[in-house]
One Martini backbone bead per residue (centre of mass of N, CA, C, O) as a GRO file, in nm:
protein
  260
    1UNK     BB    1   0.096   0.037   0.022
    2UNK     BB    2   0.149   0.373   0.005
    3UNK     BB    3   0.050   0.378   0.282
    4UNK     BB    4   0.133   0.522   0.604
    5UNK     BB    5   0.239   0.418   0.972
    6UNK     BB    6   0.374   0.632   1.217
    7UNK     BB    7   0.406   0.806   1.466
    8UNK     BB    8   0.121   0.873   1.347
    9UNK     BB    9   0.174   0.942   1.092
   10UNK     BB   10   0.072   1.007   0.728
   11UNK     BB   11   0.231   0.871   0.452
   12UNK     BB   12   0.329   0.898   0.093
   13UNK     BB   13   0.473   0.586  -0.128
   14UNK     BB   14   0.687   0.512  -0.373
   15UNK     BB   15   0.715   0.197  -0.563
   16UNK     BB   16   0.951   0.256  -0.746
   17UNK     BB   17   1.143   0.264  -0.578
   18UNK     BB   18   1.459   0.214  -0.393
   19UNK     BB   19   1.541   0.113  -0.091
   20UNK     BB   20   1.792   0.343  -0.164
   21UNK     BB   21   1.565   0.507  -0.065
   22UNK     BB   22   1.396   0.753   0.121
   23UNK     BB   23   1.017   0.858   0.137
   24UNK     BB   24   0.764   1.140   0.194
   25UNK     BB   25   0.442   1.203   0.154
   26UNK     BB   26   0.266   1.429   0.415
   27UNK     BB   27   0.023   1.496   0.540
   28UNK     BB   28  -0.206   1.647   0.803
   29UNK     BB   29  -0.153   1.427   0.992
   30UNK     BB   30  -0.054   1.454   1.390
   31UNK     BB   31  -0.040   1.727   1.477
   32UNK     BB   32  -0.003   2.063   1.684
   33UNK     BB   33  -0.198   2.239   1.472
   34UNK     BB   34  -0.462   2.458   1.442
   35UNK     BB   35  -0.660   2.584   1.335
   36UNK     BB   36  -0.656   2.620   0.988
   37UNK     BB   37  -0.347   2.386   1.011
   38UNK     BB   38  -0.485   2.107   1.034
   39UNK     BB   39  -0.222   1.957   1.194
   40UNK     BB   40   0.039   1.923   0.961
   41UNK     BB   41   0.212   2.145   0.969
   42UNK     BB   42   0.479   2.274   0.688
   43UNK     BB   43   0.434   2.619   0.695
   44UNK     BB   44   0.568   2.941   0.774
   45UNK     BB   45   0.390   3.136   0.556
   46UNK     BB   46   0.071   3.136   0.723
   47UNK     BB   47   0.080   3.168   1.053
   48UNK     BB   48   0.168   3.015   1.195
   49UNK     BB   49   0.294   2.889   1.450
   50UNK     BB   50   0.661   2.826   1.490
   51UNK     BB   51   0.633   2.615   1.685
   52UNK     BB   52   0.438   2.418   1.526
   53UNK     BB   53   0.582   2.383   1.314
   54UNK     BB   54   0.883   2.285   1.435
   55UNK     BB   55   0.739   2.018   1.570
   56UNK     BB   56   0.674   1.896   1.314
   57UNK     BB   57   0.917   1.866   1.159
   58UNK     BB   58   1.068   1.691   1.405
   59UNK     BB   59   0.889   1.446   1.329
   60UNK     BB   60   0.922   1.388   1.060
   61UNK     BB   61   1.249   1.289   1.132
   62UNK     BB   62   1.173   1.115   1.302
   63UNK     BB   63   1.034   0.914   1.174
   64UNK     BB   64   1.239   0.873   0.922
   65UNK     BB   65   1.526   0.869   1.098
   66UNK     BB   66   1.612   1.165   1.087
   67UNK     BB   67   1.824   1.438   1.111
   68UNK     BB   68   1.739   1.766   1.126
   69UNK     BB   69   2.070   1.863   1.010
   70UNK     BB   70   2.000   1.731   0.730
   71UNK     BB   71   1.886   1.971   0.604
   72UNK     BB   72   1.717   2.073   0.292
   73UNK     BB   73   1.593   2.385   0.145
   74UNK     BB   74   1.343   2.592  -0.036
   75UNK     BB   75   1.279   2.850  -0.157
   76UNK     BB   76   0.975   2.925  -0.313
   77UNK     BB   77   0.934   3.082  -0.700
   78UNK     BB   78   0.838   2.952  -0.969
   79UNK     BB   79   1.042   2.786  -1.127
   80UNK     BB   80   1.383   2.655  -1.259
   81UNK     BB   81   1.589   2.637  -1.037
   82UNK     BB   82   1.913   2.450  -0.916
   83UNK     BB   83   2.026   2.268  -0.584
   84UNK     BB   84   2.286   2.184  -0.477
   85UNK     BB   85   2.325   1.922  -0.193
   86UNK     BB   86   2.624   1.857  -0.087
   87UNK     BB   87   2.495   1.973   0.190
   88UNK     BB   88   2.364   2.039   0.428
   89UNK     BB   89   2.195   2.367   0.566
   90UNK     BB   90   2.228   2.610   0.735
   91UNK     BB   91   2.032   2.751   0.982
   92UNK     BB   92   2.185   3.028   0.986
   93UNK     BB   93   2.074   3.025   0.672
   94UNK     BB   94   1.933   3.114   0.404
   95UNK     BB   95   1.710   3.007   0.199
   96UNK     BB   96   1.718   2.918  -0.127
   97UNK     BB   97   1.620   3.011  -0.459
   98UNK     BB   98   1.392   2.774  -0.596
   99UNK     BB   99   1.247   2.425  -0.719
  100UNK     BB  100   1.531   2.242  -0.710
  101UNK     BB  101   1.677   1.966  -0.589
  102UNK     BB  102   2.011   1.798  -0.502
  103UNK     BB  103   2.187   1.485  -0.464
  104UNK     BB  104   2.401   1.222  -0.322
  105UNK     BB  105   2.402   1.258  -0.016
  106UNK     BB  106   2.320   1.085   0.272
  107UNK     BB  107   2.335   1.325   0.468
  108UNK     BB  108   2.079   1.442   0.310
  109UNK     BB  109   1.762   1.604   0.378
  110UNK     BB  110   1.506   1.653   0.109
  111UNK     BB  111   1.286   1.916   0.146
  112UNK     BB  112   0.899   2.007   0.084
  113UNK     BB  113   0.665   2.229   0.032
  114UNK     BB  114   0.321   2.243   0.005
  115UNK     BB  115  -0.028   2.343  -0.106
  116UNK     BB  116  -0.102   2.172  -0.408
  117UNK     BB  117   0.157   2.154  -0.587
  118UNK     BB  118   0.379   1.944  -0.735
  119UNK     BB  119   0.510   1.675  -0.654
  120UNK     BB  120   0.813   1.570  -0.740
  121UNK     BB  121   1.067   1.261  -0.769
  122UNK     BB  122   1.399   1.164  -0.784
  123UNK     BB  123   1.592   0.907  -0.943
  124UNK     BB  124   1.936   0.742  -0.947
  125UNK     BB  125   2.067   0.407  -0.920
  126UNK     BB  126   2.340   0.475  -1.077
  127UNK     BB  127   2.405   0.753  -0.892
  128UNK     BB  128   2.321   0.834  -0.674
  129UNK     BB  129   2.033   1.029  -0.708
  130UNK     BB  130   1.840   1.306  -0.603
  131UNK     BB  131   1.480   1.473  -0.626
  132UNK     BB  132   1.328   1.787  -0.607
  133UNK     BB  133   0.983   1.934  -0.720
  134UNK     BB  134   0.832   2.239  -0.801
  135UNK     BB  135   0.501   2.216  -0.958
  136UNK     BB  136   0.309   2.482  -1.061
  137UNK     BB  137   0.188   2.605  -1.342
  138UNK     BB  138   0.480   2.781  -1.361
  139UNK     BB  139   0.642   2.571  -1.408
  140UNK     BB  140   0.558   2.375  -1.562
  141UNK     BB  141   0.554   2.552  -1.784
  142UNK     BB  142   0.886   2.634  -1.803
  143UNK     BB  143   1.011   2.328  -1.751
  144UNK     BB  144   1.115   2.177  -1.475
  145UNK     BB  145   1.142   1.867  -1.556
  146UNK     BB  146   1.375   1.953  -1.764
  147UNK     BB  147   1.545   2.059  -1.587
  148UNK     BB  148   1.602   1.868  -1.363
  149UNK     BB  149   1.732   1.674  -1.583
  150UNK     BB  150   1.958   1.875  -1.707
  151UNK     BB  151   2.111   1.843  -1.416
  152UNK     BB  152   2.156   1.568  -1.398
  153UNK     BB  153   2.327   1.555  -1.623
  154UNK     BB  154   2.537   1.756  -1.602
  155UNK     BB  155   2.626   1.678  -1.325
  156UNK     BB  156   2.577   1.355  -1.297
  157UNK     BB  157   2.547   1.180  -1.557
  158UNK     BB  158   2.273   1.126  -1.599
  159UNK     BB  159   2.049   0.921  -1.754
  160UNK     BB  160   1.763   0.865  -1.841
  161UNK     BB  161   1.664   0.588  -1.850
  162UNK     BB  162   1.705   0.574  -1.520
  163UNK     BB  163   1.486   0.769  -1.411
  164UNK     BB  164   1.311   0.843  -1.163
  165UNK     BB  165   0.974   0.907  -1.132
  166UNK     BB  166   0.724   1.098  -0.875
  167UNK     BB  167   0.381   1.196  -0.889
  168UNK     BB  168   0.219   1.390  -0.638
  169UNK     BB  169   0.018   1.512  -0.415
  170UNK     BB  170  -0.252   1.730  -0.609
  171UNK     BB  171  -0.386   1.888  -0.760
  172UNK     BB  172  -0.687   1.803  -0.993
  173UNK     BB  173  -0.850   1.850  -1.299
  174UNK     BB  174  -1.132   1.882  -1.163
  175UNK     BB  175  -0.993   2.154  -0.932
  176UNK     BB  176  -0.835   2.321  -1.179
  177UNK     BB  177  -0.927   2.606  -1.281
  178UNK     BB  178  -0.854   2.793  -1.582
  179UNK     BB  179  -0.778   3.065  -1.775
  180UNK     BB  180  -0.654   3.227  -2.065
  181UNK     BB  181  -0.380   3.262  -2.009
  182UNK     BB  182  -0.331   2.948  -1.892
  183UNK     BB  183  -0.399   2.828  -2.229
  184UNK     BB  184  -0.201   2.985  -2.394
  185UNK     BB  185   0.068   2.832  -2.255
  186UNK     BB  186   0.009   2.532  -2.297
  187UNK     BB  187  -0.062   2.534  -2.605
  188UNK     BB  188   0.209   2.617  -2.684
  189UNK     BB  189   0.377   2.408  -2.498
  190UNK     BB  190   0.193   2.123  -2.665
  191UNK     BB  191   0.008   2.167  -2.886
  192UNK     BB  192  -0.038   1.854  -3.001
  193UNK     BB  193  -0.118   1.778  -2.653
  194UNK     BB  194  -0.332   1.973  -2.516
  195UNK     BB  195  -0.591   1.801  -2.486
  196UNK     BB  196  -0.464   1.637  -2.266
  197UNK     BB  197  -0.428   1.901  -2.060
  198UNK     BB  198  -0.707   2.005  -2.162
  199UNK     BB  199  -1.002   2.079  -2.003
  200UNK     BB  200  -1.397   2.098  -2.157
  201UNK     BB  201  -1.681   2.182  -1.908
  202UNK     BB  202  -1.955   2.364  -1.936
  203UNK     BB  203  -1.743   2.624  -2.017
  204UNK     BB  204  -1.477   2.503  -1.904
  205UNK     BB  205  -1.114   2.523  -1.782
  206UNK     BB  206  -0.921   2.268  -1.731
  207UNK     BB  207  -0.586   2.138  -1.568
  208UNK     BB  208  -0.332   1.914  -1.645
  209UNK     BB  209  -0.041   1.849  -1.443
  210UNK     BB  210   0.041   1.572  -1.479
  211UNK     BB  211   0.070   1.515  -1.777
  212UNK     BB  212   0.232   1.778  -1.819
  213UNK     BB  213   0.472   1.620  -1.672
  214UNK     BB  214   0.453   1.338  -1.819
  215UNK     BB  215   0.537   1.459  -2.075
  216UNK     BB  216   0.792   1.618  -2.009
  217UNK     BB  217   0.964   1.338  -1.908
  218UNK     BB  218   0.953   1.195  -2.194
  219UNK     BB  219   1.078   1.408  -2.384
  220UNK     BB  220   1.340   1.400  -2.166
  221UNK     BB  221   1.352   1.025  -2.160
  222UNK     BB  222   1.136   0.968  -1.904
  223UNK     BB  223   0.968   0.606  -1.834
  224UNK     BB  224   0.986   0.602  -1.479
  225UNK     BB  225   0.699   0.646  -1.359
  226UNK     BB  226   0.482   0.775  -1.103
  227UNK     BB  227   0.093   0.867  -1.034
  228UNK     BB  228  -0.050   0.896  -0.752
  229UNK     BB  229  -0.365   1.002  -0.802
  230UNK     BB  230  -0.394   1.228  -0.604
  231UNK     BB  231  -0.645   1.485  -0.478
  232UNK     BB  232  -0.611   1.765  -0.228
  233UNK     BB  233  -0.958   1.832  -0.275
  234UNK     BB  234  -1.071   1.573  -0.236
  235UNK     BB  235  -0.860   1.519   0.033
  236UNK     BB  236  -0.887   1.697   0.335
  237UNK     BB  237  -0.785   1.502   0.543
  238UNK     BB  238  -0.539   1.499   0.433
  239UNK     BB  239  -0.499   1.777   0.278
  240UNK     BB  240  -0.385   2.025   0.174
  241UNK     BB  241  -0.596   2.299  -0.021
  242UNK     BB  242  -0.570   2.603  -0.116
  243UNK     BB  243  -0.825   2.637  -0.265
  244UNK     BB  244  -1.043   2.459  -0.115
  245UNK     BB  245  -0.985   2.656   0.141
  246UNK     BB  246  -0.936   2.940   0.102
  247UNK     BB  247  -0.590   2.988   0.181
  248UNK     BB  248  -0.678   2.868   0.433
  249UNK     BB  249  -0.360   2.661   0.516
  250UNK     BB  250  -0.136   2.476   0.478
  251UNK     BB  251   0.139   2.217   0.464
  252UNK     BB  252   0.305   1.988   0.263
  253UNK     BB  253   0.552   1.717   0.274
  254UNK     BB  254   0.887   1.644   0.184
  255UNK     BB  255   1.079   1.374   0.200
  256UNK     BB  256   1.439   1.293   0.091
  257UNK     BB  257   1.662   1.027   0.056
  258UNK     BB  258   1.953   0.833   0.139
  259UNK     BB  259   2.097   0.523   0.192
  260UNK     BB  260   2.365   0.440   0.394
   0.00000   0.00000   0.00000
């Protein structure tokens, strides 16, 4: 089963992954935080005590056997740019701005928190490289998973057909509407395969970002994907769902790691 349970947390795991990553994206459930950040909740700038952010975080490190000093993560910026983290993070230095990071390194654990935009997971079993990525509709037309993919090729000589990536539980095609001006940057984006990404049902338009993700993956070399087609808005138990919710509400984390 993709989910799990452990000291009170609940979050899901990609099955395609091989033993030598540790992962998971964390639900909403077990923490420490009040409505409306009921309860792990992992956003400190969404309003929530700062006490109970960071105490949620280290449940999270803990819960997954991790270092809590082992963190490197990115402010996030709907980009494209991407944070080799070679090393840990210093806790007193401000986090980069980013949307990408990635590791080699067994003592890093690459954190990442959502709103409800697309958490990407990538592995290359072959280089041991991991990659956390943060794709939102403007990271998505941007091109984030190809960044990432030749981020990985550029640095550390990964092959595509090596990457296995994941896509992870984010808002779905059906709770996604979206007006004309991001309608004609994925026309533009996806041209003949936009009809893939683009669904017209009663006179609206929703957005498909898994698709649009996973085509994106496809034509940089990427064919070893994994869906989760979790719809955060769909499982407010489980997730936080900035639109659902009319932006009062929480984030939700990606922990990855390498197994020393």
């Amino acid at each position: 089963m993709p989910f799990h349970e452990r000291n009170g947390l609940r979050f899901y795991s990609f099955d395609i992954f091989s033993n030598s990553v540790m992962q998971g994206v964390f639900t909403r459930r077990g923490g420490v935080s009040l409505a409306p950040w009921h309860s792990l909740n992992l956003g400190g700038s969404v309003g929530d005590d700062p006490a109970h952010v960071a105490q949620n975080r280290l449940h999270v490190f803990d819960t997954m056997r991790r270092d809590p000093v082992s963190i490197h993560d990115v402010w996030l910026v709907h980009g494209t740019d991407i944070v080799y983290a070679d090393a840990p993070r210093l806790l007193t230095e401000p986090s980069a701005k980013a949307d990408i990071i990635f590791t080699d390194n067994p003592q890093v654990s690459l954190y990442m928190r959502f709103g409800e935009c697309v958490p990407i997971l990538f592995h290359d079993p072959v280089k041991q490289v991991i990659g956390i990525a943060h794709a939102g509709w403007l990271g998505t037309v941007r091109g984030v998973v190809k960044s990432a993919v030749d981020g990985m090729r550029s640095r550390y000589g990964c092959q595509p057909e090596n990457i296995v990536a994941g896509i992870g539980p984010s808002i779905g095609v059906d709770h996604y509407e979206v007006g004309a001006e991001v309608i004609s940057q994925f026309q533009e984006k996806h041209k003949q395969d936009a009809e893939r990404v683009i669904q017209i049902r009663d006179g609206r338009t929703y957005l498909d970002l898994w698709e649009s993700n996973t085509i994106q993956l496809r034509n940089a070399g990427v064919e070893q994907i994994q869906v989760a087609g979790l719809c955060t808005a769909c499982h407010l138990d489980d997730w936080f769902s900035h639109r659902a919710e009319k932006g009062k509400t929480g984030r939700f984390g990606a922990l990855m790691a390498l197994q020393a």
